[in-house]
N, C-alpha and C positions, 0 to 999 in steps of 0.2 A: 534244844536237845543238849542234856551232858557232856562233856569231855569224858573223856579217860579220870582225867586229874579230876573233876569236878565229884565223878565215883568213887573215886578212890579217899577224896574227901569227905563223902558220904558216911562210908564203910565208918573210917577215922573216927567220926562224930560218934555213930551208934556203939560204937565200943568205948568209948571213953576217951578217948585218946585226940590228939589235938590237929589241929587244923593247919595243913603246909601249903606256902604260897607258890612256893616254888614247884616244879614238876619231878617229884621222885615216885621210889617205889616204895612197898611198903616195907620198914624197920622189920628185925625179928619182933621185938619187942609188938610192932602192931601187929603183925602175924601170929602171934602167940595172944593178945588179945581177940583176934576173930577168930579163933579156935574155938578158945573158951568162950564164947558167946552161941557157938554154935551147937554145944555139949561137946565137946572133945581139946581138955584143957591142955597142958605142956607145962612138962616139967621144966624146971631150971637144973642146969643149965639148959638155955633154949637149943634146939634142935637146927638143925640145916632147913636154910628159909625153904628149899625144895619140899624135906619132910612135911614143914607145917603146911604147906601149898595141897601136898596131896593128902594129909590129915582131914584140911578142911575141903577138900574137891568130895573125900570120901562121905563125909557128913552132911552136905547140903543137897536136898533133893536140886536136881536143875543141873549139875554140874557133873560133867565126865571124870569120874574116878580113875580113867586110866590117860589121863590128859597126861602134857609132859609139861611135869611137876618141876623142871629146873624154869624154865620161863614164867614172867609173872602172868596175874588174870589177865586176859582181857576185856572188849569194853561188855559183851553178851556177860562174859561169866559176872563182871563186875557190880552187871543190873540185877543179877539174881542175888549175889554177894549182898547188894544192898536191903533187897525187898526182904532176905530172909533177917540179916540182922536190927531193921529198923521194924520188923513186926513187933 
């Protein structure tokens, strides 16, 4: 079964963006890549990690639009994160 990290490493790959060994969250900059992946891109200067959180809660079938968008995903929303952007 997945970690957290293991998702969140997932996500990383299918957007382009690179692979962390260590246990973080995700950069604006990776936020602002799973956006755009999902159709809902970001402008630069990028936006409050929260915004892009609930940009992309709003965008992804699977995921509660009115989550609260300051806390990162977790591991449910992560596997939905994943399945949408690795289709």
């Amino acid at each position: 079964m997945p970690t957290v990290d293991d998702l969140r490493n997932d996500v990383r790959v299918a957007v382009d963006r690179y692979e962390r060994r260590e246990s973080t969250a995700f950069t604006k900059e990776a936020l602002a890549a799973v956006a755009g992946a999902v159709g809902a891109p970001v402008e630069k200067p990028l936006p409050p990690k929260g915004e892009m959180r609930a940009t992309i809660a709003a965008e992804v079938e699977g995921l509660d639009a009115d989550r609260d968008s300051e806390r990162p995903f977790r591991k449910a929303e992560l596997e939905t994160l994943v399945a949408t952007v690795a289709a």
